[in-house]
N, C-alpha and C positions, 0 to 999 in steps of 0.2 A: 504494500500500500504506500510506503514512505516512498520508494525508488519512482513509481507510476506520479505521485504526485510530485517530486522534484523533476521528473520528465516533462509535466506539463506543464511547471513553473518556466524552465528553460526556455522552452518551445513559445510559449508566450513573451519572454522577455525578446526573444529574435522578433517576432515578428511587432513586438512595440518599436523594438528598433529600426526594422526597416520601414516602416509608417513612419519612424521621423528623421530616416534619409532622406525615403522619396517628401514628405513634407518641408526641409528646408532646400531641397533642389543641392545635396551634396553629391548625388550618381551622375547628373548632368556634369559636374566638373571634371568631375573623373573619368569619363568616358569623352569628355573635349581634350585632356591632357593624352587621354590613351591614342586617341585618333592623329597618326600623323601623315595622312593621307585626304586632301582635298581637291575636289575636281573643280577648277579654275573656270571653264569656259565647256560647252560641248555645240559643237554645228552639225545638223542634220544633212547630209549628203544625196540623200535618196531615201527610197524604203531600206528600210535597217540597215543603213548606215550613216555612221558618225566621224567624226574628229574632237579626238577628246585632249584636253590641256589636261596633267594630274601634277597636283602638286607632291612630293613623296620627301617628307624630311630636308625641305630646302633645296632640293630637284627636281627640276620639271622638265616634262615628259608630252610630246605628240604621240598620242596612241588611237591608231584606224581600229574601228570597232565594227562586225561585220557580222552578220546571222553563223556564219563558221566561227569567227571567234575574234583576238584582241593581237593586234600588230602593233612593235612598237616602229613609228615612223623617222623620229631623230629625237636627242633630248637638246632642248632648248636652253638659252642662257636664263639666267634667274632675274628676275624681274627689277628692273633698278628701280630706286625708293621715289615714292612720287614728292615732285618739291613746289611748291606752289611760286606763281612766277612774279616777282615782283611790281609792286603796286605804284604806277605813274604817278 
């Protein structure tokens, strides 16, 4: 009896806890810090096909995307920092 109800003490405290992860929005961080992979830009070429921009770790990347599959096309220079032009 003691073991079943310290089982379901536990079990309850997990789940009070993840009710107030997803409540203060802590798994969205952590899953934007895990993510290092963003797709920049994509253009439609035809029926199912694309050209896709991927950003990967401060690498970016042309990759043809086609109902067979993903080619990569060249890797691109990294994007220079945008600077705002000065004011006359």
């Amino acid at each position: 009896m003691t073991n079943s109800l310290l089982a379901v003490m536990i079990v309850l405290a997990m789940v009070a806890a993840f009710a107030w992860f997803l409540r203060t929005g802590r798994f969205g961080q952590l899953s934007a810090r895990a993510s290092a992979i963003s797709i920049e830009t994509a253009t439609s070429l035809g029926e199912r096909r694309q050209l896709v921009i991927v950003g990967v770790e401060g690498r970016r990347f042309l990759l043809g995307v086609t109902q067979a599959g993903v080619a990569l096309v060249t890797e691109l220079q990294p994007t220079p920092p945008v600077t705002e032009a000065p004011r006359p």
